[in-house]
Steps between C-alpha positions, in 0.01 A plus 500: 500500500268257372505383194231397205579255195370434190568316216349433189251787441438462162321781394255440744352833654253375715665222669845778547260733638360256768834358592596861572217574718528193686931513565411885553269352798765305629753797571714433192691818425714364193410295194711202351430420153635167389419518122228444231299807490390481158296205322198347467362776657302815401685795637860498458524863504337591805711177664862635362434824633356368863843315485736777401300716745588253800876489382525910511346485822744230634371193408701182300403327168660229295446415168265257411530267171153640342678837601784400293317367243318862461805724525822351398414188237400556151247230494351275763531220277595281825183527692167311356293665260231664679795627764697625179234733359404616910834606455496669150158681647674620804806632333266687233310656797843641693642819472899534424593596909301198595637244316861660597416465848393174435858422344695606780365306769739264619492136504605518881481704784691497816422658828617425880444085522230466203509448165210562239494329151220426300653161425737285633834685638663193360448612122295800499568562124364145422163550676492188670194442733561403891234245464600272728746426807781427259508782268421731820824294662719647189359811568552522843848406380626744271453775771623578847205679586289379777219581363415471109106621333408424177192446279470375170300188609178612608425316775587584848782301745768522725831283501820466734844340416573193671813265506358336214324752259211719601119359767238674342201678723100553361494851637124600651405838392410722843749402678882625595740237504828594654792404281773353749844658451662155521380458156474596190178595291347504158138691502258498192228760594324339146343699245278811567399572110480109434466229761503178346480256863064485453471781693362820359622759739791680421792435643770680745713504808683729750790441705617713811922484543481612856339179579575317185146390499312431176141497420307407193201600392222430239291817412161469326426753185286564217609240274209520263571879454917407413364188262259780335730737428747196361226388268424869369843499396500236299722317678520068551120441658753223716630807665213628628261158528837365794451824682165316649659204633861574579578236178 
């Protein structure tokens, strides 16, 4: 059954919605969520629900830190200003059941040979990006899983333990890649709600087990219609103005 991931959705309607249609075009029958579906963004509501919606029907979510932030911190008195009061918005505009399903997510999810985390599987707790082929070397080696997919950095890529740390790949969005199973993987699918590698297109990836092959993809939407909406809401104008250029 193939499979469709996304991370870091951040309230972003538009961009979710065209992700969907285009893993929904590519035979995915399940969703993976690997965190962040609230922030910056405009519609947190209709995002939690899409989310807990997937999970009822089968689907797997983690919990992201602006997730966290929302539904299980007082304050968001870690994140930068602009992020901190994205945050205090977002909480003031979700219900009681969302922001508990928010709260339960876990950190970490298991299943068959993968792992999903919205962070690193080294610390999860800590939020620590996998930025590069070190810290995605201590994540590939807190886990036995063969395969580990995470978000949190916003930028797509693909890693692969070697004998001395991790070789990182430049994935090329079209196009399956078989993962050998004489190694081990990490997999970024980047940021649908928030792509921050200069390209505007949101951001996903699917990944068949039967074949282990993995594809990543780079969907165009209305960006102009998500950076209204962010604008209307009084939101950081940076939220909306780096929805043009993938900044």
């Amino acid at each position: 059954m193939r499979i469709g991931l996304l991370a870091d959705l951040h309230a972003n309607r538009e961009a979710v919605e065209a992700c969907i249609d285009a893993l929904r075009d590519a035979g995915c029958a399940r969703l993976v969520f690997l965190g962040d579906y609230v922030g910056y963004g405009a519609d947190p509501g209709w995002v939690v629900d899409f989310v807990r919606d997937e999970v009822a029907r089968g689907g797997i979510a983690v919990r992201g830190n602006h997730d966290q932030a929302v539904a299980c911190t007082p304050t968001a008195a870690t994140m930068h200003a602009a992020a901190g009061a994205a945050i205090d918005w977002t909480r003031a505009r979700l219900d009681p059941s969302q922001q508990a399903f928010l709260a339960a997510l876990p950190q970490v999810a298991r299943e068959d040979d993968r792992l999903y985390v919205h962070a690193s599987a080294c610390t999860p707790q800590d939020w620590t990006y996998v930025a590069n082929p070190l810290a995605a070397a201590r994540s590939l080696g807190a886990t036995d899983a063969r395969l580990t997919f995470c978000g949190h950095v916003h930028e797509p890529a693909l890693y692969h333990a070697t004998d001395s740390g991790a070789g990182r790949f430049v994935p090329t969005p079209g196009v399956p890649m078989p993962l050998a199973g004489t190694r081990r993987w990490l997999a970024i699918p980047g940021a649908c709600g928030q792509p921050r590698d200069r390209n505007p297109a949101a951001a996903c990836a699917w990944f068949e087990p039967s074949s282990a092959t993995l594809a990543f993809l780079r969907v165009p939407y209305d960006h102009a219609q998500a950076a209204a909406k962010i604008r209307a809401a009084g939101l950081a104008d940076a939220f909306a103005a780096r929805l043009a250029t993938g900044g």
